[in-house]
C-alpha positions in Angstrom: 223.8 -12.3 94.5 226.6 -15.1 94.9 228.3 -14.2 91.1 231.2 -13.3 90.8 232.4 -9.8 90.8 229.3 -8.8 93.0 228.6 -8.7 96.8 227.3 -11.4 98.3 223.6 -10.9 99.5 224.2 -11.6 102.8 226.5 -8.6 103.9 223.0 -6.6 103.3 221.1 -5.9 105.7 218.8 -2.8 106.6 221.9 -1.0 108.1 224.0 -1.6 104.8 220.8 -0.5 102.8 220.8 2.6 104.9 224.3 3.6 104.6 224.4 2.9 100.7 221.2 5.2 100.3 222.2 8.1 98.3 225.1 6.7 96.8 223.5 5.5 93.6 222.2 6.6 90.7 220.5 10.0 92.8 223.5 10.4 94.5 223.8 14.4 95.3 220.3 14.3 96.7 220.5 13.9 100.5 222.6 11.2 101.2 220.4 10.7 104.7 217.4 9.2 104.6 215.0 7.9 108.0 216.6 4.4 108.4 214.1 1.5 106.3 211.3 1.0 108.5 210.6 -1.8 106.7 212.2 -5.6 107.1 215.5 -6.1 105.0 215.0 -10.3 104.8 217.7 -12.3 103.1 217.4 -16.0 101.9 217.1 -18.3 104.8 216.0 -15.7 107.1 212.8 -15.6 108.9 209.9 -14.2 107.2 211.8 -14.4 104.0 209.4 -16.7 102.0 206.4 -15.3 103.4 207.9 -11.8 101.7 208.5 -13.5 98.6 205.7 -15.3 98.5 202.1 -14.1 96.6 198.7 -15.8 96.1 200.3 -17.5 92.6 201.7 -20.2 94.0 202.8 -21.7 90.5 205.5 -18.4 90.2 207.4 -17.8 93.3 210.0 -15.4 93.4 214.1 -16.6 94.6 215.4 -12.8 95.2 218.6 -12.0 96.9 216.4 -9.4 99.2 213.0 -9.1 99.9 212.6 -5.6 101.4 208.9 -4.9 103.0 208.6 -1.4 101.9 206.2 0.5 104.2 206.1 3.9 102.8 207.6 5.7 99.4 211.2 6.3 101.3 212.0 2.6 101.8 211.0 2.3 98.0 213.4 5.0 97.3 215.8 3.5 99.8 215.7 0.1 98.2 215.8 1.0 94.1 219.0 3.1 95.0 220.7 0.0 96.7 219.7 -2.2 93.4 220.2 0.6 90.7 223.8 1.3 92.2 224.8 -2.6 92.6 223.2 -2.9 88.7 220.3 -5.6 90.7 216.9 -6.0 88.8 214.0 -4.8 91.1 210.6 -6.2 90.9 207.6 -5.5 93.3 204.6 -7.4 94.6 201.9 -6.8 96.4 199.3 -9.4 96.2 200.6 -11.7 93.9 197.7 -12.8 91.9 199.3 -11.4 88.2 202.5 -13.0 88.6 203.6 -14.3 85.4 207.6 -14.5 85.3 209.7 -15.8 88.4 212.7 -13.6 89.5 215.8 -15.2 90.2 218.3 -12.5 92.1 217.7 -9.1 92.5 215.7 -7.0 95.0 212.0 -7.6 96.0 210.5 -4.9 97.2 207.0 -6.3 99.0 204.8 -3.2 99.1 202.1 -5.0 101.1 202.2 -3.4 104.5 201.8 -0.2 102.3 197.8 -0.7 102.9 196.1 2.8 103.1 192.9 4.2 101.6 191.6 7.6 102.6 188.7 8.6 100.7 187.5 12.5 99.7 183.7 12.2 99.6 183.2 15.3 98.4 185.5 15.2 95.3 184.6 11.6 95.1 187.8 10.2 95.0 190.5 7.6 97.0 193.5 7.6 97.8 195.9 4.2 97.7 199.0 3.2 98.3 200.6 0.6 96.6 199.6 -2.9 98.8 195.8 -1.9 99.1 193.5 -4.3 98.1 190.1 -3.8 96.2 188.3 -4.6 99.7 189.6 -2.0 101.7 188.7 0.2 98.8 184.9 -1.2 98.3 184.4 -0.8 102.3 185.8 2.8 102.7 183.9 4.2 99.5 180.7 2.6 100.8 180.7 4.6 103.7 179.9 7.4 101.1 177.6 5.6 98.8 180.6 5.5 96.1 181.9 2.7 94.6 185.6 1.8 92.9 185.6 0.1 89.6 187.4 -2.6 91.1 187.6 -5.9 90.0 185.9 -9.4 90.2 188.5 -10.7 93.3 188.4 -8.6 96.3 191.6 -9.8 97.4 193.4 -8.2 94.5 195.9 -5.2 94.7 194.1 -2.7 93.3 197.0 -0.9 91.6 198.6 -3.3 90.2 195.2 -4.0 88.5 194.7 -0.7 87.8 198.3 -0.2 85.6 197.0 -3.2 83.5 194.2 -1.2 82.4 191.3 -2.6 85.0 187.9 -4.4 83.2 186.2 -4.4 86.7 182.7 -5.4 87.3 180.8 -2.1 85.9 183.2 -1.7 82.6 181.0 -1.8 80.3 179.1 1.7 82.4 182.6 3.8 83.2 185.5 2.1 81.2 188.7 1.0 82.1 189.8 1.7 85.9 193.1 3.0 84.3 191.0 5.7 82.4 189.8 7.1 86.3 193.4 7.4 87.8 193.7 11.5 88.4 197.6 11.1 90.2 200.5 8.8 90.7 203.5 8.6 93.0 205.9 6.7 92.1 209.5 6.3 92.3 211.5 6.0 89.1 215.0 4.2 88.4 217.0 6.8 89.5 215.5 6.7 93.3 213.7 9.8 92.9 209.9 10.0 93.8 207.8 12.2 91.6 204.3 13.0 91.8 202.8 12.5 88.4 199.3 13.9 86.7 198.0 15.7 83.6 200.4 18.7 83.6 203.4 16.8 85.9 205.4 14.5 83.9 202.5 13.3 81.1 204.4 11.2 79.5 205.2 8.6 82.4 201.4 9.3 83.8 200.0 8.3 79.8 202.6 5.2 80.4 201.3 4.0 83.6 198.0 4.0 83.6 197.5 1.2 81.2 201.2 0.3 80.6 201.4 -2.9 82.5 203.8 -2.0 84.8 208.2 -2.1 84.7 208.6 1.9 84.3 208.3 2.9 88.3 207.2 1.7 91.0 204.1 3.4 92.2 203.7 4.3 96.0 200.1 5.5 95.9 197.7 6.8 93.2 194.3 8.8 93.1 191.0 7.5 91.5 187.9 8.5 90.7 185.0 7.0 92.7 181.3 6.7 90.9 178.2 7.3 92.5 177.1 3.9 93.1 175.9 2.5 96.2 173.5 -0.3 95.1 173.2 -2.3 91.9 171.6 -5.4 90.6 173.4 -8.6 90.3 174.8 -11.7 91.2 175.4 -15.3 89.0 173.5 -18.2 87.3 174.7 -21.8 87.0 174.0 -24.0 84.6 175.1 -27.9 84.2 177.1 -27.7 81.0 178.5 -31.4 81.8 178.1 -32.5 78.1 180.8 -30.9 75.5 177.9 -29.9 72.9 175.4 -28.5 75.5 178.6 -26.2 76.9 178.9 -25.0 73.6 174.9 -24.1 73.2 174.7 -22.6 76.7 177.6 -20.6 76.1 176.4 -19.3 72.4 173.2 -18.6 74.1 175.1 -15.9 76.2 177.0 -14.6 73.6 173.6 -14.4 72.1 172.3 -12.7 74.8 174.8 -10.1 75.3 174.6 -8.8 71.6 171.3 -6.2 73.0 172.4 -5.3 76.2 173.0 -1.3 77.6 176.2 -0.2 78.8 174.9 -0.4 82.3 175.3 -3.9 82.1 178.6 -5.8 82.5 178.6 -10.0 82.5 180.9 -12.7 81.9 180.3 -16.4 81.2 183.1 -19.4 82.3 182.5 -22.8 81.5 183.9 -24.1 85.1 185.0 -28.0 86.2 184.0 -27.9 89.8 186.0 -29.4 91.9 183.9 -32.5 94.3 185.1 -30.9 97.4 182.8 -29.9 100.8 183.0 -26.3 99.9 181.2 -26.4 97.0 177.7 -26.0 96.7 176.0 -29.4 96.5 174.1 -28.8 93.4 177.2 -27.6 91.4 179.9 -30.2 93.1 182.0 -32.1 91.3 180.4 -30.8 87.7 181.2 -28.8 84.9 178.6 -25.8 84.9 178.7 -22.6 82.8 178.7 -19.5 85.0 176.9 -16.2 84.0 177.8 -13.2 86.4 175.6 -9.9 85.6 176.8 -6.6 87.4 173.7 -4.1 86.3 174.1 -0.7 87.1 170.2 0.1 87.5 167.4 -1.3 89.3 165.8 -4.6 90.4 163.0 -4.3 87.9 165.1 -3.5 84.8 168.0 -6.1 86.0 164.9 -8.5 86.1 163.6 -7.9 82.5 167.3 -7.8 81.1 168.1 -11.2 82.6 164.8 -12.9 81.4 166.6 -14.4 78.3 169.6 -15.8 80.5 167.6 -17.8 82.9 165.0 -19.0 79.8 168.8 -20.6 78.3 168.2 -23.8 80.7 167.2 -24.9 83.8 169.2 -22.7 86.7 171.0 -24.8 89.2 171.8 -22.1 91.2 170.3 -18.4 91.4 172.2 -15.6 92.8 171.0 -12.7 90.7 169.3 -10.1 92.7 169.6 -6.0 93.9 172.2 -5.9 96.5 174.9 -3.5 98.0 178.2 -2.9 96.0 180.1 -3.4 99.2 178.9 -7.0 98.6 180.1 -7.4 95.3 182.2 -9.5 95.7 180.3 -12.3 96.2 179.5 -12.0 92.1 182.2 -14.1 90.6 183.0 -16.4 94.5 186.4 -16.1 92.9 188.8 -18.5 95.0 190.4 -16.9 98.0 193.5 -19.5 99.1 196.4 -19.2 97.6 197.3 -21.8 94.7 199.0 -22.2 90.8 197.6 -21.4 88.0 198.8 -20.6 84.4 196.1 -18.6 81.8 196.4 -16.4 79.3 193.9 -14.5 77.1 192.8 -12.5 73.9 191.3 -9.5 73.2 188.7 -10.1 69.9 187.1 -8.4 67.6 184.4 -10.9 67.2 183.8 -14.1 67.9 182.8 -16.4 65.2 181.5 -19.9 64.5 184.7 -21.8 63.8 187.2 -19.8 66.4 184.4 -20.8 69.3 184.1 -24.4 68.2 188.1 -24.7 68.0 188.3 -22.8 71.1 186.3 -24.8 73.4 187.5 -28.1 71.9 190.7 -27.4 73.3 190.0 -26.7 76.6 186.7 -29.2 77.0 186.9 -32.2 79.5 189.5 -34.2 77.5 192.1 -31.9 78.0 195.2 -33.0 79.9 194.8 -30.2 82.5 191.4 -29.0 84.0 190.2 -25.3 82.2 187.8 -23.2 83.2 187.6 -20.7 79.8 186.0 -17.4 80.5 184.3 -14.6 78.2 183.7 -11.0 79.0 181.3 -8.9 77.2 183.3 -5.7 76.2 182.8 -2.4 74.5 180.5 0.6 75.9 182.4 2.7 77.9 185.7 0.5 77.5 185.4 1.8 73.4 185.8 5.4 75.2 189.4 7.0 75.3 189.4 9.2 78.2 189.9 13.2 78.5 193.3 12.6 79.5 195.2 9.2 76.9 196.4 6.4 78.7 198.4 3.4 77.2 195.2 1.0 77.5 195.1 -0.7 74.1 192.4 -2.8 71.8 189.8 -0.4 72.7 187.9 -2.1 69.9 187.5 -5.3 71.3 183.9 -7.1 71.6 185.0 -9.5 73.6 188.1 -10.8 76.3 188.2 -14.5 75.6 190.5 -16.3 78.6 191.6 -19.6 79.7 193.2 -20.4 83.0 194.0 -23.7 84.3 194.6 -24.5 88.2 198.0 -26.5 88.1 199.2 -29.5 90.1 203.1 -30.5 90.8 203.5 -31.1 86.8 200.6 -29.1 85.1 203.0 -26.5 83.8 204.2 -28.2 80.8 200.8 -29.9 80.5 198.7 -26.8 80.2 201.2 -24.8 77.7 200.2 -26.8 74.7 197.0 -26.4 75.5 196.7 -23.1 76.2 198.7 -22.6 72.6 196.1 -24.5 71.0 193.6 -22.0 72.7 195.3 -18.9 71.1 195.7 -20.3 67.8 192.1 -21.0 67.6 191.3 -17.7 67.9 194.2 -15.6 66.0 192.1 -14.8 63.1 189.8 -12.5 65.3 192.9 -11.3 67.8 193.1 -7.7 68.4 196.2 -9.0 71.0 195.3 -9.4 75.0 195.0 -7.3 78.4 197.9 -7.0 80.3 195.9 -8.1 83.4 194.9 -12.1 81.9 198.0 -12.9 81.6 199.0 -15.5 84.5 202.1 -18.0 85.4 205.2 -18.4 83.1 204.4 -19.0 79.4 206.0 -19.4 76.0 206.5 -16.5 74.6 205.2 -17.7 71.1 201.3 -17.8 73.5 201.4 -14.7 75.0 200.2 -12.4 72.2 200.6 -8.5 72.2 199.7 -6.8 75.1 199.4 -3.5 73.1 199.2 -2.0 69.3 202.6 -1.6 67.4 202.8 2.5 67.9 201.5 2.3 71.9 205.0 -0.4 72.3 207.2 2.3 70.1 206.1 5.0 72.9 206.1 2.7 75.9 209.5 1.6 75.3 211.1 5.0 74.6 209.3 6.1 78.6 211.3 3.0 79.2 214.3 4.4 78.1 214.6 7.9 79.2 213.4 7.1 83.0 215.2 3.8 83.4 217.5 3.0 80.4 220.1 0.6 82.9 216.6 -2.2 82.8 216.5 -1.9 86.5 212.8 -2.5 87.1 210.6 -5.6 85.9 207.3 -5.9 85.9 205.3 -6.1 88.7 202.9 -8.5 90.0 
């Protein structure tokens, strides 16, 4: 790491990975592993920032070696070189929950660790750690089963899933996190373990749901649902005047107050930006966007999303049945890399005076652009599953989240912002989701991820699988 008193990172390469493995903290287990299959990249070295670098651009990682794991032994390989040389290990797959830099250390990039194999008949997947949410969608369609995977596509889907998961049909299964049925992962002292029900409980109850920092997970098993088609899509609405905003988005909040558990939505009050890409009528304005994820038929969708498209005049309609293998195209979440800082909170309600303060905040007089985002919880995300998982705030109504796209200097812009944000809301906080949290914050913003008694048990799996620290969150 270039301190004093340690090695200097660049006497480490693959071969001195390799002949340190088994040395550390699992030293007496064989000392001989395959040699890293993986690339061993040190600063300055080619294809070192592409390793280090994620789709959150605003957090960018400086460690001393990025190792590209591609299968659970060069995990294994690369915690024992950190653990025994006391370096911090963090891993990244996608990049889009980064929220802390690391400075030193070892980076172990799990993204060519992209498999999915799918068991149709006991309608489950199988992932290893760098899989994204699309690979997943596409293989389980072949089935007609579906994931509960996110809005993004591009996402890592197990990173989302430790967070806990509120993917586009919540509201009908639950929490991702609350479908996970096996882990691999390999803890601080270099060993892999296979975890489920009856095989370590106490790390598989920390994981699934945890947010992440107790192992690092090489593949897990998930349930699939039986869902090959389901209706819907988005509506925009021009919400270019601050008190119109505010009705429109009342109107959903409204709206979702009737709605069965088969229906999921969201509504984000969005500054478009007045670029080619965009679709003309919605370019360059600030439009409220409802997405709808029904798990039911056209007819029914139709009738439950009467009241939405009575709200105002549509400038855009999306809503219709389609394939889940195309749902994706709900939220048109951006795929290019870029920064962003957000942060979020889990409420019980969502009353007069917090909305008003909320959206005040982040309306078009703001120093930094926001879109502010609210997603209809309860149903099946009330539900603890069979098995307990570390997901907390079960009793939230609602995720209320803001997230700002930031420019060379919108960092220190956006914090008081976002603060303001929070505060407006802390009489009706329940705390937040692991998996809204986005881009280096004040502490003092980033309220609990989980209740008081969940943290007590989360940190003492901390402590008895990895009491030395060695492994930070992962992104």
């Amino acid at each position: 790491m270039g301190t004093r008193g340690r090695e200097r990172p660049g006497r480490h390469r693959r071969e001195t990975i390799m002949k340190n493995a088994g040395t550390g903290p699992s030293a007496g287990r064989p000392p001989h592993r395959p040699a890293v299959r993986g690339p061993v990249l040190e600063p300055g070295a080619e294809g070192y920032d592409a390793g280090r670098s994620g789709f959150q651009t605003a957090v960018r990682h400086r460690p001393d070696l990025v190792v590209g794991a591609t299968g659970a032994g060069d995990v294994q390989a690369a915690v024992e070189f950190a653990a025994a040389r006391s370096w911090a290990v963090t891993v990244q797959a996608t990049g889009h929950g980064a929220a802390v830099p690391a400075a030193g250390g070892l980076l172990i990039d799990t993204r060519r660790m992209a498999e999915v194999r799918v068991d149709p008949a006991g309608r489950t997947a199988w992932l290893a750690a760098g899989t994204r949410w699309a690979a997943v969608v596409r293989e389980a369609a072949r089935y007609g089963l579906a994931p509960l995977s996110g809005a993004a596509p591009g996402v890592g889907a197990v990173g989302y899933t430790l967070g806990g998961g509120i993917g586009l049909l919540a509201r009908r299964y639950g929490y991702a996190a609350d479908h996970v049925t096996g882990i691999d992962a390999v803890t601080a002292d270099g060993r892999l373990r296979h975890l489920g029900p009856d095989g370590e409980p106490e790390l598989f109850w920390a994981l699934r749901g945890g947010g992440g920092g107790l192992a690092v997970v090489t593949g897990m098993r998930i349930r699939l649902m039986p869902v090959e088609r389901i209706f819907g899509g988005g509506l925009y609405f021009a919400a270019d005047e601050p008190a119109h905003a505010a009705e429109l988005f009342r109107g959903y909040l409204d709206w979702t107050g009737g709605l069965p558990d088969r229906l999921t939505s969201s509504a984000a009050l969005i500054p478009m930006p007045d670029v080619s890409g965009v679709p003309e009528p919605i370019r360059g304005r600030r439009v409220l966007h409802v997405r709808v994820a029904y798990d039911g038929g056209a007819v029914e969708g139709e009738r439950l999303a009467a009241p939405l498209r009575a709200l105002a005049p549509v400038l855009i309609d999306g809503l219709g049945e389609m394939s889940y293998a195309d749902s994706g195209s709900i939220y048109t979440d951006p795929t290019e890399p870029h920064g962003y800082q957000g942060t979020n909170v889990m409420l019980s309600g969502l009353d007069e005076a917090g909305l008003s303060a909320a959206l005040a905040a982040t309306g078009p007089d703001a120093p930094v652009p926001c879109i502010v985002e609210s997603r209809h919880l309860g149903g099946a995300l009330s539900v603890a599953p069979e098995v307990p998982n570390a997901v907390a705030h079960r009793d939230a109504r609602h995720n209320l989240r803001v997230i700002s796209p930031l420019g060379p200097d919108g960092a220190a812009a956006a914090r008081p912002v976002h603060r303001r944000f929070v505060a407006a809301l802390g009489h009706l906080a329940l705390g937040a989701t692991p998996n809204f949290h986005y881009g280096a914050q004040e502490p003092a913003q980033l309220l609990a991820t989980h209740d008081p008694a969940t943290r007590t048990r989360l940190a003492a799996v901390k402590t008895a699988y990895d009491p030395a620290g060695v492994l930070r969150s992962r992104d």
